[in-house]
C-alpha positions as CSV (number, residue, x, y, z in Angstrom):
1,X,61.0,-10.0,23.8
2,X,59.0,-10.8,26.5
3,X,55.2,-11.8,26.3
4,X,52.8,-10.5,28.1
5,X,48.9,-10.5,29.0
6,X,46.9,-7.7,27.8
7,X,43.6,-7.5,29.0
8,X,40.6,-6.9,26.8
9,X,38.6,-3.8,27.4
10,X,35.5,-5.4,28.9
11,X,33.4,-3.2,25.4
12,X,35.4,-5.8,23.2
13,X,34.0,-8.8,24.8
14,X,30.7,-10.1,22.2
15,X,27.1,-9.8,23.9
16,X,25.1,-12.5,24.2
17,X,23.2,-10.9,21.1
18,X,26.2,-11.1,19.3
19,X,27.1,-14.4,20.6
20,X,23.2,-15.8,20.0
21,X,23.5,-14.5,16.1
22,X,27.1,-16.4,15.5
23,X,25.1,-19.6,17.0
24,X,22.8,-19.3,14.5
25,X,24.5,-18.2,11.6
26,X,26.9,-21.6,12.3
27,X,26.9,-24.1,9.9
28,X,27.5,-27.1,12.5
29,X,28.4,-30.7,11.0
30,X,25.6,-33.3,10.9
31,X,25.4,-34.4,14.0
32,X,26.5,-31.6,16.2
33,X,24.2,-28.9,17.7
34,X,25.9,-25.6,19.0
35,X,25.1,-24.3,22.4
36,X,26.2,-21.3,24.7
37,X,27.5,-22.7,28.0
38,X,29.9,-20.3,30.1
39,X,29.9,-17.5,27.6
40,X,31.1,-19.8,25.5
41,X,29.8,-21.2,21.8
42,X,30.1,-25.1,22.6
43,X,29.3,-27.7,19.5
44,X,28.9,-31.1,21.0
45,X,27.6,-34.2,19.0
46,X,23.9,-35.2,19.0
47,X,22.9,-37.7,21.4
48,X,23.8,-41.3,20.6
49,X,21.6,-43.5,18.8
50,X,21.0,-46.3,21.9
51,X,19.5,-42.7,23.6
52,X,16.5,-43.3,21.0
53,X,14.6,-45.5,22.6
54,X,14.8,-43.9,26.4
55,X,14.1,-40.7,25.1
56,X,10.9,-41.6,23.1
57,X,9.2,-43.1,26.1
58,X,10.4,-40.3,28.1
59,X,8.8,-38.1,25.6
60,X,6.1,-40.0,25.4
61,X,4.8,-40.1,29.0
62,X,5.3,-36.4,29.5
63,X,3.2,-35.6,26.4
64,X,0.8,-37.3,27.6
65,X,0.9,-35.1,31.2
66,X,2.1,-31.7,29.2
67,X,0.0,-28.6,30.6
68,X,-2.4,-27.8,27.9
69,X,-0.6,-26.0,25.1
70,X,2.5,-27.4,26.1
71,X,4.1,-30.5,23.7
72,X,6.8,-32.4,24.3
73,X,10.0,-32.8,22.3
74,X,13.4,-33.8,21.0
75,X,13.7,-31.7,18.1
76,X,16.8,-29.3,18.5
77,X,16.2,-26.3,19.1
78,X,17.7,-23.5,21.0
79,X,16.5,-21.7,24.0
80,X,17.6,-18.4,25.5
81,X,18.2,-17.5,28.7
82,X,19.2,-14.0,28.6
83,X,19.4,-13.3,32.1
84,X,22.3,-15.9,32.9
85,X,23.6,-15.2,29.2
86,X,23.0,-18.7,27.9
87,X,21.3,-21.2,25.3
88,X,21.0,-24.2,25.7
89,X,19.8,-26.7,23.1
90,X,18.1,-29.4,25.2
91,X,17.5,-33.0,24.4
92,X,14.1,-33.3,25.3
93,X,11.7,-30.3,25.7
94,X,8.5,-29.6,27.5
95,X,7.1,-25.6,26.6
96,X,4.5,-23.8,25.6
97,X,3.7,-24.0,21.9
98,X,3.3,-20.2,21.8
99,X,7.1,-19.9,21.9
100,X,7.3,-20.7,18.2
101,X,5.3,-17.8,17.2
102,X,8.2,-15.9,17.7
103,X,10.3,-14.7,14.4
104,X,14.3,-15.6,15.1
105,X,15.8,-19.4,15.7
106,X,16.3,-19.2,19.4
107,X,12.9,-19.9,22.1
108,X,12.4,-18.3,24.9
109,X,13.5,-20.3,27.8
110,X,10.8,-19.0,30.2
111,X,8.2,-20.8,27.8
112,X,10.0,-24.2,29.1
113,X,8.0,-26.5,32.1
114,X,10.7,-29.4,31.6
115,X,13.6,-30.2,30.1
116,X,15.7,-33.5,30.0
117,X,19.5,-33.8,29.5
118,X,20.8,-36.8,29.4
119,X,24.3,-37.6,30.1
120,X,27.6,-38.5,28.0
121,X,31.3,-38.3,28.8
122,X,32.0,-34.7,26.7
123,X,28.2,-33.1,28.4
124,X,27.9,-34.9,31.9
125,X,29.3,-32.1,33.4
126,X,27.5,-29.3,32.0
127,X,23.8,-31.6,32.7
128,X,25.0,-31.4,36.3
129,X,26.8,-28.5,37.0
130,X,26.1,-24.9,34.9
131,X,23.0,-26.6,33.0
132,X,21.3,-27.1,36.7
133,X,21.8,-23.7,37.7
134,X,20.5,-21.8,35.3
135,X,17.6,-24.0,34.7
136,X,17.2,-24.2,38.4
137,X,16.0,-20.7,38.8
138,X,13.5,-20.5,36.1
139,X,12.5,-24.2,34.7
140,X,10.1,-25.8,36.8
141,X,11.0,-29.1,36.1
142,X,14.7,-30.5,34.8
143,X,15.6,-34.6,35.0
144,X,18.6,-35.5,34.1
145,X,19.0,-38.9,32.8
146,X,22.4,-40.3,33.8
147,X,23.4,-43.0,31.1
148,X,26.5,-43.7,32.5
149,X,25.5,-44.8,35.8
150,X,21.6,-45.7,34.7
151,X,19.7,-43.1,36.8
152,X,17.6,-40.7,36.6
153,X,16.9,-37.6,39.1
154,X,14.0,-35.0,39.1
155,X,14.5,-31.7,39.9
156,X,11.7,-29.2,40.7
157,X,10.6,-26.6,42.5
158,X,12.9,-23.7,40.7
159,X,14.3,-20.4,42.8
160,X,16.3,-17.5,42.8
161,X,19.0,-20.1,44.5
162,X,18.1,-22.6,42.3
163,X,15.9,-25.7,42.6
164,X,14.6,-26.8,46.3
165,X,13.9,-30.3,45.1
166,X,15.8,-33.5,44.3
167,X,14.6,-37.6,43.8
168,X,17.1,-40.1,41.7
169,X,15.6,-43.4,41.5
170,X,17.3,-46.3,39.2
171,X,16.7,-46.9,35.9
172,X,13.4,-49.6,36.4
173,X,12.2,-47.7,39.2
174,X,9.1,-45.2,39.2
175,X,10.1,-41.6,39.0
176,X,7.4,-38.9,40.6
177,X,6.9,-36.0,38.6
178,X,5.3,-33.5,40.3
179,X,3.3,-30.3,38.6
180,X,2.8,-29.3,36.3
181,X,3.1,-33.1,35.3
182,X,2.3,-35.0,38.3
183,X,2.8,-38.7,36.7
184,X,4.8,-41.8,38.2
185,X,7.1,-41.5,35.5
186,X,7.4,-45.6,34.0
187,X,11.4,-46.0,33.8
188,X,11.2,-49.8,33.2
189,X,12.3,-49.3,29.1
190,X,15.3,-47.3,30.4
């Protein structure tokens, strides 16, 4: 007997409800967080522990130039992005405080002004690729900290196309951040 392909009937495919729920109801390893990337339910391991350090001054600095009501963070959480069908549990967080008032487990990803991913071999590709376009059309600022080649790059100014603006500087080098932040972001401890 022959195999043969048999397509789904497009009703059979989960929603991204659906989808969001299963995330939830997951009961990941230690370690691993579970995200939605490509219609997909990804679990991926927690950043590594020489990250630490880079991300707590990152964190640091941008709390320090959060909009008011806004708190930075590396806790993991999920946020939704219903229009591109995605959640995305960043590693470091700028949003609105107000999107934990909300009953459920994943945030609302318009609440976000920054996020931070940064880089490993099994996520380098997502940070750059599907992570950037659907942050780039909503988020107003992403950076994405490249720890395998020790750079990091802003990007800001967010549109329907996806973000207008790019700067990568080395790690040691002064990063602009522009608003809602607008610091010189201190890379030095990198």
């Amino acid at each position: 007997m022959t195999e043969r392909a048999t397509p789904i009937e497009h009703a059979a495919l989960p929603t991204f409800e659906t989808l969001l729920r299963a995330v939830a109801e997951m009961d990941t390893p230690d370690g691993f967080k579970a995200e939605l990337i490509r219609g997909k339910i990804v679990v991926s391991p927690f950043s590594r522990l020489r990250y630490y350090r880079c991300m707590r001054a990152l964190r640091e600095q941008l709390q320090a130039h959060a909009p008011e009501g806004h708190v930075a963070d590396i806790a993991p959480f999920l946020f939704r992005f219903p229009a591109a069908k995605r959640a995305y549990g960043p590693d470091l967080f700028v949003t609105d405080e107000s999107a934990f008032d909300e009953e459920g487990r994943h945030a609302d990803g318009g609440a976000l002004s920054l996020v931070g991913e940064f880089t490993s071999v099994s996520t380098r590709d997502a940070d750059w690729k599907e992570k950037l376009d659907v942050y780039g059309r909503i988020v107003p600022v992403y950076l994405v900290v490249d720890m395998q080649d020790s750079e990091i790059t802003c990007f800001s100014d967010p549109s329907p196309q996806g973000y207008r603006s790019r700067k990568t500087v080395a790690f040691g080098e002064a990063l602009p951040i522009p608003e809602p932040f607008d610091l010189s972001l201190d890379t030095t401890g990198f």
